[in-house]
C-alpha positions as CSV (number, residue, x, y, z in Angstrom):
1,X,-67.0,-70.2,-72.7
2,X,-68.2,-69.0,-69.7
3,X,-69.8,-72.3,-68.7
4,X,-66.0,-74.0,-68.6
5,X,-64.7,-70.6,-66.6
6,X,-67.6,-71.8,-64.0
7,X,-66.9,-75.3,-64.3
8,X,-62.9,-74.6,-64.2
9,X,-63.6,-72.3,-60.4
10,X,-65.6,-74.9,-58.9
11,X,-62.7,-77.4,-59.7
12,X,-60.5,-77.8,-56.6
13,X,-56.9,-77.5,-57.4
14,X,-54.4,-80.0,-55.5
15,X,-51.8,-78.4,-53.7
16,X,-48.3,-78.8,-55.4
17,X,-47.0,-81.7,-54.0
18,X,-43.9,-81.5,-51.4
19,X,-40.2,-82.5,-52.1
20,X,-39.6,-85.7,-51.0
21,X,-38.8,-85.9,-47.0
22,X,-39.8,-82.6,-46.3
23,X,-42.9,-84.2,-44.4
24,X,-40.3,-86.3,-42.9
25,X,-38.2,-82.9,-41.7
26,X,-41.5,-81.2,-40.7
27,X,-42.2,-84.0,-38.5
28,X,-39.2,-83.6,-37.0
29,X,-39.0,-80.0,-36.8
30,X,-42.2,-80.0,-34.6
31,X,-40.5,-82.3,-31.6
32,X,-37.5,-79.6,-31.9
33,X,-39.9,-77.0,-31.5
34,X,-42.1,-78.5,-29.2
35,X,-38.9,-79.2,-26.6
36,X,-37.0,-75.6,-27.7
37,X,-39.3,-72.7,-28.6
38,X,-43.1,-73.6,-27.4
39,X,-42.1,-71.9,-24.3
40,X,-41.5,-68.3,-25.9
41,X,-43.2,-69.0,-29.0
42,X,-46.3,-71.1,-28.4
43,X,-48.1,-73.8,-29.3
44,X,-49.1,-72.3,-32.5
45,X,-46.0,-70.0,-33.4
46,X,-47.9,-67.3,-32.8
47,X,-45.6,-65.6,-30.4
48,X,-46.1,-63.8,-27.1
49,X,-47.7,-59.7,-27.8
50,X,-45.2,-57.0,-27.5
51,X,-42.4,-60.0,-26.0
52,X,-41.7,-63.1,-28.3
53,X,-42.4,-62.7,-32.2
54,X,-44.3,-65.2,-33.9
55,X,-42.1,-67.7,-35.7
56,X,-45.6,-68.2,-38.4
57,X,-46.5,-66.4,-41.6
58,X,-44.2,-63.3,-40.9
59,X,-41.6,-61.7,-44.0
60,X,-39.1,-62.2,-41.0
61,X,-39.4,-65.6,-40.8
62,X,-39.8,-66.4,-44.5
63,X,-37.1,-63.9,-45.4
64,X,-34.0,-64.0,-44.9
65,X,-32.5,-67.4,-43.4
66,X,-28.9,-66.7,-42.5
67,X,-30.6,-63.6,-40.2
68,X,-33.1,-66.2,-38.4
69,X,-29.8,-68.9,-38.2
70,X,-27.6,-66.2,-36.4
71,X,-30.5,-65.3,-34.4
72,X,-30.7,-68.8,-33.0
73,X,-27.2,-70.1,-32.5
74,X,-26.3,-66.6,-31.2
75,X,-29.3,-65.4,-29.1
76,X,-30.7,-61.8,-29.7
77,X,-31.1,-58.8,-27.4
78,X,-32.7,-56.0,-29.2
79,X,-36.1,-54.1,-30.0
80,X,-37.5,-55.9,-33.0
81,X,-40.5,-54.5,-35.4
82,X,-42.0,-57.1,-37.5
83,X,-45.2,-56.3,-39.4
84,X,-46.2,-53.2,-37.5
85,X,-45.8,-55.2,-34.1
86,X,-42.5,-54.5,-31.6
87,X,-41.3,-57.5,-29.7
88,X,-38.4,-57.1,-27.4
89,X,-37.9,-59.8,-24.6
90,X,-34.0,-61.3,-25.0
91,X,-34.1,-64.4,-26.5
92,X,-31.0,-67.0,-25.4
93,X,-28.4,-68.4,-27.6
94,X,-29.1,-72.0,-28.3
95,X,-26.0,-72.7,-30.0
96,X,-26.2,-76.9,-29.3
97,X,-29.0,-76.9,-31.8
98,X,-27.0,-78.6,-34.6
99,X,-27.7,-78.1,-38.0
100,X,-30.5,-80.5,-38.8
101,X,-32.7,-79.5,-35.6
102,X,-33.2,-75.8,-36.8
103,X,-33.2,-76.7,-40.5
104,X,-36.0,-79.0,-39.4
105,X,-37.4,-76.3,-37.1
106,X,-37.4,-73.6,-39.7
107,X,-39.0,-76.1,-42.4
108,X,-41.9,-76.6,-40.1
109,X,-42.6,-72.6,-39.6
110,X,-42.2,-72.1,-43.4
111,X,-45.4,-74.6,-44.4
């Protein structure tokens, strides 16, 4: 028994594999980004301290989408605390983003 529980942890598990396309969107969602939010945002999506949040591994940005769509169309002006950090430069309204660009976008930051 406990030579197949060692055997079983030094097995490397694939990943589970990703709906079809979504590489497709992801590709995508990176030249959106790169044009649109790599400014604020960076390269990495880590954000700028204390001014732009990071759009990466955050409960914000993994949460609730509808939030995170009216954020972008709409642009946001306030304080924001996310994970113990406060980010609060305004962030414009990019309302010509049409639905597959920030669908795309947001598929990328997800992965």
């Amino acid at each position: 028994m406990l030579l197949f529980a060692a055997l079983h942890a030094q097995v490397k598990h694939k990943a589970k594999p990703k709906p079809p396309g979504i590489a497709a969107s992801i590709a995508k969602g990176k030249d959106v980004y790169m044009q649109t939010c790599v400014t604020c945002h960076q390269v990495d999506g880590g954000g700028v301290q204390n001014m732009n949040p990071p759009l990466i591994k955050t409960t914000y940005v993994l949460g609730d989408k509808t939030k995170l769509i009216t954020i972008v169309l709409n642009g946001f002006n306030e304080r924001v605390e996310i994970e113990g950090n406060t980010y609060s430069n305004v962030m414009p309204s990019h309302d010509f983003f049409e639905r597959p660009g920030y669908c795309q976008c947001f598929n990328l930051c997800a992965q």
